[in-house]
C-alpha positions in Angstrom: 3.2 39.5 7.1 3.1 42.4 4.5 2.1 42.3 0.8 6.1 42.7 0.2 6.1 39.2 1.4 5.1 38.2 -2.7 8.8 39.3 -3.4 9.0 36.2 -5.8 12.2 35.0 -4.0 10.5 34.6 -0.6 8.3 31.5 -0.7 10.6 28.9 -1.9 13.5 27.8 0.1 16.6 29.6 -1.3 19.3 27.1 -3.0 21.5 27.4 -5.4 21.5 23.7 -6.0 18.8 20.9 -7.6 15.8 20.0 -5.4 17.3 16.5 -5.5 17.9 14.4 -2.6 21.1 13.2 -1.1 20.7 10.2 1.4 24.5 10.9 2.3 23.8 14.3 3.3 20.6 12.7 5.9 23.3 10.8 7.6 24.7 12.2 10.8 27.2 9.5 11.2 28.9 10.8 7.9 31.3 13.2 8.8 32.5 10.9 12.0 32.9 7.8 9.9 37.0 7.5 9.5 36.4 3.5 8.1 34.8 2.4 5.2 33.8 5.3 2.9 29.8 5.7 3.4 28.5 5.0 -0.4 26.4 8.5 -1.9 22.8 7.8 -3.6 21.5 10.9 -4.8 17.9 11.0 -6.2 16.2 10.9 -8.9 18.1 7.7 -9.5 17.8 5.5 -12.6 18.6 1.8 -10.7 16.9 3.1 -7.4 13.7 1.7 -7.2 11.2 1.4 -4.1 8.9 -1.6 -3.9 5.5 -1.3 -1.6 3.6 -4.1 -0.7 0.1 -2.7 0.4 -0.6 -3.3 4.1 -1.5 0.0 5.2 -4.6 1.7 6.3 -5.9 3.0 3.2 -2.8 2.1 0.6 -3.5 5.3 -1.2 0.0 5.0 -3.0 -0.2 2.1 -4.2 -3.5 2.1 -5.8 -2.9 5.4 -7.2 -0.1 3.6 -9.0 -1.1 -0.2 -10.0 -4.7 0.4 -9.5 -5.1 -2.5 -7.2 -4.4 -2.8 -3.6 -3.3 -6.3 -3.8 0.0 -7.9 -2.4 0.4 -10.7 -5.1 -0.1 -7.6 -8.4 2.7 -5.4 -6.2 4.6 -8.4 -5.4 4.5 -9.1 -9.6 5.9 -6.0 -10.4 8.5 -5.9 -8.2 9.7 -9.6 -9.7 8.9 -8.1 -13.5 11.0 -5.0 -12.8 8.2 -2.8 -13.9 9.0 0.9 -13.1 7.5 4.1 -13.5 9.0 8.2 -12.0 7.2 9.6 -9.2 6.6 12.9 -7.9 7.5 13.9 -4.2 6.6 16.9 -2.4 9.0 18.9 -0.9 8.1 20.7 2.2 9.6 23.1 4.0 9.0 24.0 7.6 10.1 27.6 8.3 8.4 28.3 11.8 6.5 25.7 13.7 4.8 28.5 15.9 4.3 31.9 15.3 7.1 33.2 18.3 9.5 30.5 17.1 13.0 31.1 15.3 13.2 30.7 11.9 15.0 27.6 11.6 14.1 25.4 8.2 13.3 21.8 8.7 12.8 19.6 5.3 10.2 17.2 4.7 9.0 15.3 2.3 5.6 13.8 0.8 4.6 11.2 -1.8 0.9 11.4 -2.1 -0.8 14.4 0.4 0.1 17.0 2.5 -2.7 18.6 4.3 -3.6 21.5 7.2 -7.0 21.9 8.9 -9.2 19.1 8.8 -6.4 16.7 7.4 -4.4 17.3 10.0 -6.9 17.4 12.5 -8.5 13.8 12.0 -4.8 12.5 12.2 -3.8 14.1 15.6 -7.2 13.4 17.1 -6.7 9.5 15.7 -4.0 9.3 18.0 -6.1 9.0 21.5 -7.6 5.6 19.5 -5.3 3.5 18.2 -6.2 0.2 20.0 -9.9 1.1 17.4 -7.2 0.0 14.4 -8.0 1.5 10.7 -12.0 2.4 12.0 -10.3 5.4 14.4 -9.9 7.2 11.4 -13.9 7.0 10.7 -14.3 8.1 14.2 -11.6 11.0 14.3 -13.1 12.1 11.2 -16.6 12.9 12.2 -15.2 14.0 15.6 -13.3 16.7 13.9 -15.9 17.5 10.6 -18.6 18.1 13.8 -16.5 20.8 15.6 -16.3 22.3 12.0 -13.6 24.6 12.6 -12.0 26.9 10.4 -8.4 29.1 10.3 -7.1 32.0 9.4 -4.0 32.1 6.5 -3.0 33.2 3.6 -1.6 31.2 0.6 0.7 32.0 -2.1 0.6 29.6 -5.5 3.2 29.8 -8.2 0.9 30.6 -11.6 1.4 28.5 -14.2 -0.1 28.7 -17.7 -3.5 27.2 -17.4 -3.8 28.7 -13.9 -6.7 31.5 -13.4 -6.3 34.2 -10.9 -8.1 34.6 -7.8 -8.4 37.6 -5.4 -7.0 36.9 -2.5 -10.4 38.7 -0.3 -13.8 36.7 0.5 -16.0 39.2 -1.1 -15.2 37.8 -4.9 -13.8 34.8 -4.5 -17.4 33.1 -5.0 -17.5 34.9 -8.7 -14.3 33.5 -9.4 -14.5 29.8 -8.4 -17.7 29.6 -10.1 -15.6 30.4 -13.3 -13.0 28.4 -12.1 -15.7 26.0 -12.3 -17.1 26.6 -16.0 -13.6 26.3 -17.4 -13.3 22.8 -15.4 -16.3 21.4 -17.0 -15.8 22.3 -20.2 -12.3 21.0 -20.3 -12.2 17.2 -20.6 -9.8 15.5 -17.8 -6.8 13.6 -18.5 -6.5 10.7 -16.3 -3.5 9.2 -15.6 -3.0 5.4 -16.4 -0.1 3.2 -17.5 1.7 4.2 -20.1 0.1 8.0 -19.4 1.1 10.2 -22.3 1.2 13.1 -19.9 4.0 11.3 -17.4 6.0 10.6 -20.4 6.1 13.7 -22.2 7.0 15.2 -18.9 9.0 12.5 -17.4 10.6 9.7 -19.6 12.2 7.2 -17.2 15.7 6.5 -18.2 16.1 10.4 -19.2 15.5 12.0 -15.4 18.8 13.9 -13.9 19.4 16.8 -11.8 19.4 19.2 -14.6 15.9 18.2 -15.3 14.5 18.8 -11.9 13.6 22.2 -11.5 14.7 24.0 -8.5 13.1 27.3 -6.9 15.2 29.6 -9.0 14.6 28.4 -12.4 11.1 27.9 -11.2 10.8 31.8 -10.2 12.1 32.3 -13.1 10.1 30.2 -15.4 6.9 32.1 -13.9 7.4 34.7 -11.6 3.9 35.5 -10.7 2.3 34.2 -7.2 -1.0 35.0 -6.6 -1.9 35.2 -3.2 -5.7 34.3 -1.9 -6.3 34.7 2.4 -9.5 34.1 4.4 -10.4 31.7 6.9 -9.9 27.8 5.6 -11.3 24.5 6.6 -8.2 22.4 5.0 -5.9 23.4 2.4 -4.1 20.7 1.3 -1.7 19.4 -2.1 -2.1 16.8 -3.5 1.0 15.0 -5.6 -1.5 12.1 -6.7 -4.7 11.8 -7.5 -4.8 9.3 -3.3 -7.3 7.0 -4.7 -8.6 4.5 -2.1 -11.4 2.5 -0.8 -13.8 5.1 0.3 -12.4 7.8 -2.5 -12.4 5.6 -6.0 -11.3 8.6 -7.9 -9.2 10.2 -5.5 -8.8 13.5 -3.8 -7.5 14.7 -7.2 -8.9 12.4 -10.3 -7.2 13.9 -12.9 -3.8 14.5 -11.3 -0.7 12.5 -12.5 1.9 10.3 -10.9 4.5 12.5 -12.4 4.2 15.9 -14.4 5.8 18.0 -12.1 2.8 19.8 -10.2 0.5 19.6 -7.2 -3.2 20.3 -6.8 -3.4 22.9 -4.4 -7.4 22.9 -2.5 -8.3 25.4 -0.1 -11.9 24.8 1.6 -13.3 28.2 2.9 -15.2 28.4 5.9 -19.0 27.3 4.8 -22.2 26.0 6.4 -22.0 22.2 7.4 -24.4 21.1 5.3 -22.6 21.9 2.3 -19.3 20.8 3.4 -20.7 17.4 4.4 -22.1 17.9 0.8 -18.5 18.3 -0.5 -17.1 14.8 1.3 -19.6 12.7 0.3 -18.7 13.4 -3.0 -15.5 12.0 -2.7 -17.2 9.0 -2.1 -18.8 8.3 -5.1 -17.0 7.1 -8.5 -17.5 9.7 -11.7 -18.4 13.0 -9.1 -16.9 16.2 -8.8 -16.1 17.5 -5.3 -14.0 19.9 -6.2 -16.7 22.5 -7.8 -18.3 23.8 -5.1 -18.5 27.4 -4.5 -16.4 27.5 -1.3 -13.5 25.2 -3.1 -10.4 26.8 -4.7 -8.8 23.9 -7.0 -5.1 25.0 -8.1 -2.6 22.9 -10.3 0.9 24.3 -8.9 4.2 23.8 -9.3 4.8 25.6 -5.8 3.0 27.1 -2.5 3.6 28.6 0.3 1.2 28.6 3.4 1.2 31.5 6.4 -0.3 31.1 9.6 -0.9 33.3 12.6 -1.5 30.7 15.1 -0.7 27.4 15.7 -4.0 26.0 16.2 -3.6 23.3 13.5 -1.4 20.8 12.2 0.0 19.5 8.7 -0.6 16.1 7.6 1.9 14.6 5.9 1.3 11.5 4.4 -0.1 10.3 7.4 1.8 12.0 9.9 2.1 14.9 12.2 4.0 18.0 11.3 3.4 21.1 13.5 4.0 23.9 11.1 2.5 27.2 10.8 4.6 28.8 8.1 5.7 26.5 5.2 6.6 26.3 1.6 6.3 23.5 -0.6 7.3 22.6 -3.8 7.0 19.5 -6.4 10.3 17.3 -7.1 9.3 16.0 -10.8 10.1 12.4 -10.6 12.5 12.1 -7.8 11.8 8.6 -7.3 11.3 5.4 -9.3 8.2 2.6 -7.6 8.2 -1.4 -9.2 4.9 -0.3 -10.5 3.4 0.0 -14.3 0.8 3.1 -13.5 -2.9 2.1 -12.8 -5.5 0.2 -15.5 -8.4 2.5 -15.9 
């Protein structure tokens, strides 16, 4: 793949029409149907609303939006009609190995999408199922001892508060520690109910397809992708901050249920000490892991991910996608949860 690749049009999948979702159109008995008309729900949807009742293995969308991972409190606000916008991730699969044809497959995410490690510890969980939730512990130091690292480039759509990275190894330390001066000095903004940030973005009752940007109007909103390559031990997005048990603050603690961007993170190839350095932080409430040297912390509206190999696999939301070229963008509030944001 050449640097012409950054031709602004070529990381997004190319559509003249919203980014909303069409359950019709997902249908293949549709067309064939001669009977009763098949009804059309398009998304974002004002009287659409999804209810989750937490009984997962780590419930990372529900806490993320209530707060608690507790039956009865979800149970609540699905009998209170409490509602609040959510952002999905759409992903777009253009070749799922290197030789393949490029054939687009869609995909979509509601809290994570991640290659690398992320992907890794959920393939590997597979061969352990009968270990229930603890496979996942197991996987994961499986996978974080083989330490293993990829080549691929990544291209980010810049938005206004976005800084600039080269896209070689040499400088990207001097830049991340930067990165990492502005982060501290700015205070974060975490989202909560009644989040100033969702709303000013995202009032319920006012979403429609005109609202939700699609790649066009995003290209042309910013046009400027900035490209950074090297060898990666996960890049993943984040649409919410994916709080859970052993992450109180999330993957992402200041990033918002719906405001229309993603938190890209790329992990470079580094010693294992440090990177085990880097988990453990997500472990404990108030920390930072996401100032480290070898992390590059991007809020996005848009990415695309290149591969040469297949060696890896994407994580998305839990399951496998095997991917090694992809673009992915964020649908701002495409769906409405019976949920009132969380209590912090």
């Amino acid at each position: 793949v050449g640097s012409n690749k950054s031709d602004d049009h070529e990381p997004l999948l190319s559509t003249g029409q919203s980014v909303g979702l069409d359950i019709s159109s997902l249908n293949p008995n549709t067309e064939s149907s001669t009977g009763d008309q098949v009804p059309s729900v398009s998304f974002p949807n004002d009287w659409f609303r999804l209810g989750i009742i937490p009984s997962g293995s780590t419930d990372a969308i529900v806490l993320s939006t209530t707060g608690e991972r507790d039956a009865v409190t979800s149970a609540l606000l699905i009998i209170f009609g409490r509602r609040i916008a959510l952002d999905i991730a759409q992903v777009v699969r253009w070749k799922s190995s290197p030789s393949a044809e490029v054939l687009p497959t869609v995909r979509y995410a509601a809290s994570f999408a991640g290659y690398g490690f992320y992907g890794e510890v959920i393939r590997e969980s597979e061969n352990y199922r009968w270990m229930g939730p603890a496979r996942y512990d197991f996987s994961g130091t499986m996978v974080f001892l083989k330490h293993r690292s990829y080549d691929a480039k990544v291209a980010f759509l810049e938005n206004e508060n976005s800084h600039s990275l080269a896209a070689s190894a040499e400088n990207v330390a001097d830049e991340v520690q930067s990165l990492q001066s502005r982060r501290k000095r700015s205070r974060k903004t975490i989202c909560q109910a009644n989040c100033s940030v969702c709303k000013e973005t995202s009032t319920p009752g006012q979403d429609s397809e005109d609202e939700i940007p699609n790649s066009s109007q995003m290209i042309h909103d910013n046009p400027k992708w900035i490209w950074s390559e090297g060898r990666f031990l996960s890049v993943g997005a984040a649409v919410i901050s994916c709080r859970n048990e052993r992450a109180p603050d999330g993957l992402v603690a200041e990033a918002h249920l719906s405001d229309g961007f993603l938190h890209l993170l790329l992990i470079r190839d580094c010693p294992l000490p440090l990177y085990l350095w880097h988990l453990t932080q997500f472990t404990k409430k108030g920390s930072d892991p996401l100032t480290f040297k070898f992390v590059e912390h991007h809020k996005t509206r848009a990415f695309t991910f290149i591969s040469s190999h297949d060696e890896s696999i994407w994580n998305l939301d839990g399951e496998l996608f095997q991917a090694c070229e992809v673009s992915v963008q964020a649908c701002r509030g495409l769906v409405n949860l019976f949920a009132s944001g969380p209590e912090v």
